[in-house]
Structures are given as structure tokens and as C-alpha cells.
C-alpha positions in Angstrom: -44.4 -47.0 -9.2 -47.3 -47.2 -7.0 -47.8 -45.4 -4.5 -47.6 -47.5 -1.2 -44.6 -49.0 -2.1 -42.8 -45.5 -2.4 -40.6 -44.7 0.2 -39.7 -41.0 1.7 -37.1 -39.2 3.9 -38.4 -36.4 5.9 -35.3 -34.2 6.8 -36.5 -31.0 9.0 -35.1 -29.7 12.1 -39.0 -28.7 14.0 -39.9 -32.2 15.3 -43.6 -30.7 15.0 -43.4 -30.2 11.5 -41.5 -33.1 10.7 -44.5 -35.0 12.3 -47.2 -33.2 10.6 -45.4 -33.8 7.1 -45.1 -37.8 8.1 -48.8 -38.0 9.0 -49.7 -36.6 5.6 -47.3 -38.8 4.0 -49.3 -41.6 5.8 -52.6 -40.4 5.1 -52.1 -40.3 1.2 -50.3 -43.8 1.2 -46.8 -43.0 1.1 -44.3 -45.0 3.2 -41.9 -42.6 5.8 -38.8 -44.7 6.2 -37.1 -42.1 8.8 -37.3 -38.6 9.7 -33.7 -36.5 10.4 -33.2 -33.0 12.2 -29.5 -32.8 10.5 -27.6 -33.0 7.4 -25.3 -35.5 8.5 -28.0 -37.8 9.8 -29.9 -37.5 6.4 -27.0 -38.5 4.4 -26.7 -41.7 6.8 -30.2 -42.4 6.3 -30.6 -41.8 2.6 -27.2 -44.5 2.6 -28.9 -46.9 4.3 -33.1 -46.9 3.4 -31.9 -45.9 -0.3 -35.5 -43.8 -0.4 -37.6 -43.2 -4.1 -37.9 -39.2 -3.0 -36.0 -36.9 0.0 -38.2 -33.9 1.3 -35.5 -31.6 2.5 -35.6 -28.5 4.6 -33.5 -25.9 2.9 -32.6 -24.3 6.7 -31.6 -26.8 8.5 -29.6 -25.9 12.0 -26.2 -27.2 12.5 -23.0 -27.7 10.8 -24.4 -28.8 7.5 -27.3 -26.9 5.7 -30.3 -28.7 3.6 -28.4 -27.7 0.5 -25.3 -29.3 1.2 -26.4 -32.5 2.3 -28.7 -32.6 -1.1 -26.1 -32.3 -3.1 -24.3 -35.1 -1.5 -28.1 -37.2 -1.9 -28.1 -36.1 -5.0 -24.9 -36.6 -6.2 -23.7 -40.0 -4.7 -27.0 -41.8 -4.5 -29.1 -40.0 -7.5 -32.3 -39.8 -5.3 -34.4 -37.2 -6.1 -34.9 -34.4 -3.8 -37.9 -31.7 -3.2 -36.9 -29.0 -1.2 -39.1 -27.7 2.1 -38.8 -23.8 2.7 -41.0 -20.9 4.8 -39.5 -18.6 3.0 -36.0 -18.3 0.8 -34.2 -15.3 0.1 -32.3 -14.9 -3.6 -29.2 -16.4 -2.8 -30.2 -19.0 -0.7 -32.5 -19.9 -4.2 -29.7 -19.6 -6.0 -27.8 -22.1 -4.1 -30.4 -24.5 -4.1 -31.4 -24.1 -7.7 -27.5 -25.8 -8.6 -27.9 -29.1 -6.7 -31.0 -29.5 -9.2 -34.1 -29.5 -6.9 -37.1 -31.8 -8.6 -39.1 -29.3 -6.6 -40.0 -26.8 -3.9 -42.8 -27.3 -1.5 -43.6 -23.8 0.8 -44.7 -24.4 3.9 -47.0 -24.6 5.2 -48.4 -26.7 2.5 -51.5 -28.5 1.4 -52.1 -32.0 1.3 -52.9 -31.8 -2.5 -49.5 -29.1 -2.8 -47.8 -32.4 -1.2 -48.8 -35.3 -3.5 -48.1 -33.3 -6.2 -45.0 -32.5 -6.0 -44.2 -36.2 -5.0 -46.0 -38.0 -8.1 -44.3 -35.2 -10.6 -40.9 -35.8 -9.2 -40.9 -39.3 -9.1 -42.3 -39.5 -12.6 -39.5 -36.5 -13.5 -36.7 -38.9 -12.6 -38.0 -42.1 -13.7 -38.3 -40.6 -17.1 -34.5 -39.4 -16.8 -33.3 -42.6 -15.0 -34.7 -44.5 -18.7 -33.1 -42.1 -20.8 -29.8 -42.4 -19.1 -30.2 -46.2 -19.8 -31.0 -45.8 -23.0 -28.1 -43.5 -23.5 -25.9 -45.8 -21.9 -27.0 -48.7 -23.9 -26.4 -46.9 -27.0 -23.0 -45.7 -26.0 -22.2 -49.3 -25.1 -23.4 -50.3 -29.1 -21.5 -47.4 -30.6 -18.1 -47.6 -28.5 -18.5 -51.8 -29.1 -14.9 -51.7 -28.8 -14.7 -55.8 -27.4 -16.3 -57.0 -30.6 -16.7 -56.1 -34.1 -18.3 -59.2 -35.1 -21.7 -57.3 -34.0 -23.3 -54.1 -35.2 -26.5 -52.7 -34.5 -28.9 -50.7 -36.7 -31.4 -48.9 -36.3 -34.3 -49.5 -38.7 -37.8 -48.8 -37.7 -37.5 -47.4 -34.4 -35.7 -50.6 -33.2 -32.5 -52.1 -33.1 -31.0 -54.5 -34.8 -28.2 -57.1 -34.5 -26.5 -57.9 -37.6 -23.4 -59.7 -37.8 -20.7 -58.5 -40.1 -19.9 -61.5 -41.1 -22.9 -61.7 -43.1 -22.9 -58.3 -44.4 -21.9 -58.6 -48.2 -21.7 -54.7 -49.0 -21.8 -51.2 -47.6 -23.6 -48.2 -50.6 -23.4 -44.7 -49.9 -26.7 -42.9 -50.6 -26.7 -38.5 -50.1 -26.9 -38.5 -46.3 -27.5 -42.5 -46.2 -25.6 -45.1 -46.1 -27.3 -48.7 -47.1 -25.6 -52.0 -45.5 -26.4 -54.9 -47.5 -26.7 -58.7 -45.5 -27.8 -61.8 -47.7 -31.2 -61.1 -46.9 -31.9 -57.5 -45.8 -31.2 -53.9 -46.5 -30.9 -51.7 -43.6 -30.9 -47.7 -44.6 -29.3 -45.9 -41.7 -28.6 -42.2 -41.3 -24.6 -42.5 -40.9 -21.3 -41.8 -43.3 -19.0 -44.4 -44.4 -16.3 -43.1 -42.3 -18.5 -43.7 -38.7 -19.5 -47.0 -40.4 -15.5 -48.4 -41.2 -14.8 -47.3 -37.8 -17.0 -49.8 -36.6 -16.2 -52.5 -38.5 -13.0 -55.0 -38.4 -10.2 -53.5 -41.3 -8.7 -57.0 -41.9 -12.4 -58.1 -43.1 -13.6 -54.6 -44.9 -12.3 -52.3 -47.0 -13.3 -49.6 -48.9 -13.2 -50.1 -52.3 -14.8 -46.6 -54.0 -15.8 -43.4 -52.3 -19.5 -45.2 -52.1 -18.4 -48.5 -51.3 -17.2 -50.6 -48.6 -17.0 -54.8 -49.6 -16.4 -58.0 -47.1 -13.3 -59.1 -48.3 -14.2 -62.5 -47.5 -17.3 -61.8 -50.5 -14.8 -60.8 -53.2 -15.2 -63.7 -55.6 -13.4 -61.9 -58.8 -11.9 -59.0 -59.6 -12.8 -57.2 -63.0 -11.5 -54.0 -63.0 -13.0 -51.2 -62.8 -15.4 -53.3 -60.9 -15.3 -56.2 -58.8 -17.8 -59.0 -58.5 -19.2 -59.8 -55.0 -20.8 -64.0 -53.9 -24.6 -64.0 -54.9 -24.6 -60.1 -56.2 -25.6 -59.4 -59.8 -24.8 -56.4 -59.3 -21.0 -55.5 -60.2 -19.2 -53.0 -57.5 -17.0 -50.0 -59.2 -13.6 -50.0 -57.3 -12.0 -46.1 -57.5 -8.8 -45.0 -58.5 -7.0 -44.0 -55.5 -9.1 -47.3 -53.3 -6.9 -49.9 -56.1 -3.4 -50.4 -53.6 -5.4 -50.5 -50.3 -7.8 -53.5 -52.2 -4.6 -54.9 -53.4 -3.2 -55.0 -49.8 -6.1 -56.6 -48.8 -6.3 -59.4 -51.1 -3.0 -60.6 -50.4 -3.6 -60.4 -46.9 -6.5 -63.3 -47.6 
């Protein structure tokens, strides 16, 4: 974010140092978009400029205090918010401290005091605005609830689309789980139960306490094992996983 395209709200009630604070915003290359005297007006403006940072007055005069109108910045529009204060008493600190300040500036302040606390609160929520995405993102993969035909793994830091339908085999390992595709192995810390959630029961099923087999795969059955398409390698079916296989293969 550079700095002359940032844009900032001054909200404080003394028109003089409202006016000192926007000529210092000026001077180090920050863009004012309006300056307000009262809550209300600050929520209206932070509506309708959308700002990168608020610098709020904790005492404002009138109906609405610096606090409350924060919160409502805060909470509806997720701008970040440094408070202004000559001096704060316990509770009023209190107060403040739950609407989740990205810092206090005391007044009267520096120049340096000033850029400071800018730069390190927009680079504060930045940083939390990415990890809510990425959050979000992975919720999206793990919920997945439109489509099973797509799973993503993680292998080397990244993620991966693989589509079931060319997953052959599913092998537990300890705390691993290993999901086998007709040309790769993806290890993935998981357990077999998070991993048949995620995948479509009238194509999979688990066939032994370690094992979890595309039906569509199956080629022969030769108990106690069954024979996967293109595997060597013979899969063990278990005792109590025989009547839910069964099931399955009539189903096909």
C-alpha cells in the first residue's frame, strides 16, 4: 500500500487540532478524505469515502462518544481505527480497548509518533485481512459441500486439486493418511474418517480399517483381498467392512 494513495478520516471535535493533524497528514503524504467533529457524522463519512485508516478522538462531544462510533467503523465496515486521546482514565481504556483499537496516538503527538502508528496499523490489518482470506478459502475447500468430484491437498505448502475420480486408493499410515491417483501420492496429515466425509459414498468405500477403494477401480474381488485397475499391489478387505463392500458392488 503506498503511501499517497492511503486515505484517512480525521474525527475530532477542536477544529484546531483537527487541522494540525490534517496538515501533518499532508506533509508525510497521506491523503485526508474528510475531517468530522461527531460520531454520527464519522460513521456517514467512513460509509461513503470507505477510508484505509480512521484517527478517532476517544472524547468526542455530543450524543455519540469516539468509542461508540468505532465500534460501529469497525464493526460494519472493518476499517481499522487508531484512537486520539490527551489523556484517558481506566475505564474509559477499558472501553476502548473492546472495540479492538490498532492503536493509540496521545496528543499532542509527533510527526514521527504519527506515521508510525499509521504504517503499523495498516500493515497490522492487511496481514489479518490475508489471513481471513486464507481462512475463508480453506473453509470453502473443507465444507466443499456443492461438489465432491474435487478435493484439495495440501502437499508442499501448496494446494492441490485432485479429482476423485482419479483417485484409485486411500492407505492409512500412523497419523497419515496417503491418497493414491494414477500418477501421484499425496501424504496428508488427516484420518480416514475426515477423508470419507469428503468424498462421494456411492463412489468410495471403506474396505479395511486402513483402506478406502474407488469402487469404480474394483476389477476383482479375491477375498481377503481385492484387486484394484493398474495396482500390483492387492488391497486386504476386513471382516466387519465385507457387507458394506457387498452393498456397494451391487449398487454398480
Amino acid at each position: 500500500m503506498t503511501m499517497s494513495k492511503t486515505n484517512i478520516l480525521i474525527v475530532e471535535d477542536e477544529s484546531i487540532v483537527a487541522k494540525d493533524i490534517q496538515m501533518s497528514l499532508k506533509k508525510l503524504g497521506y491523503n485526508v478524505v474528510a475531517i468530522c467533529s461527531n460520531g454520527e457524522d464519522a460513521i456517514n463519512a467512513a460509509e461513503e469515502h470507505m477510508p484505509d485508516l480512521v484517527l478517532m478522538d476517544i472524547m468526542l462531544k455530543g450524543e455519540m462518544s469516539g468509542i461508540e462510533a468505532a465500534e460501529q467503523v469497525r464493526g460494519r465496515l472493518n476499517i481499522p481505527i487508531i484512537y486520539l486521546t490527551a489523556y484517558a482514565d481506566e475505564s474509559t481504556l477499558s472501553k476502548a480497548k473492546i472495540t479492538e483499537p490498532y492503536g493509540y496516538i496521545i496528543k499532542p503527538f509527533k510527526e514521527i509518533d504519527l506515521r508510525t502508528s499509521i504504517e503499523m496499523a495498516l500493515y497490522k490489518h492487511q496481514k489479518e485481512t490475508d489471513i481471513r482470506k486464507e481462512r475463508d478459502f480453506l473453509y470453502s475447500i473443507v465444507e466443499n459441500k456443492d461438489s465432491k468430484d474435487i478435493i484439495f491437498v495440501k502437499s508442499n505448502s501448496r494446494l492441490v486439486k485432485v479429482r476423485t475420480k482419479d483417485i484409485y486408493f486411500i492407505e492409512a499410515l500412523k497419523d497419515y493418511v496417503v491418497i493414491n491417483t494414477s500418477n501421484a501420492r499425496y501424504t496428508i496429515h488427516s484420518t480416514m474418517k475426515d477423508i470419507e466425509r469428503k468424498l462421494a459414498p456411492s463412489e468410495f468405500v471403506r474396505v479395511h480399517r486402513s483402506f478406502i477403494v474407488r469402487v469404480d477401480k474394483i476389477v476383482a474381488i479375491e477375498p481377503p483381498n481385492l484387486i484394484l485397475e493398474d495396482e500390483k499391489k492387492p488391497i486386504p478387505i476386513g471382516g466387519s467392512y465385507k457387507d458394506e463392500l457387498a452393498k456397494k458392488i451391487n449398487q454398480v
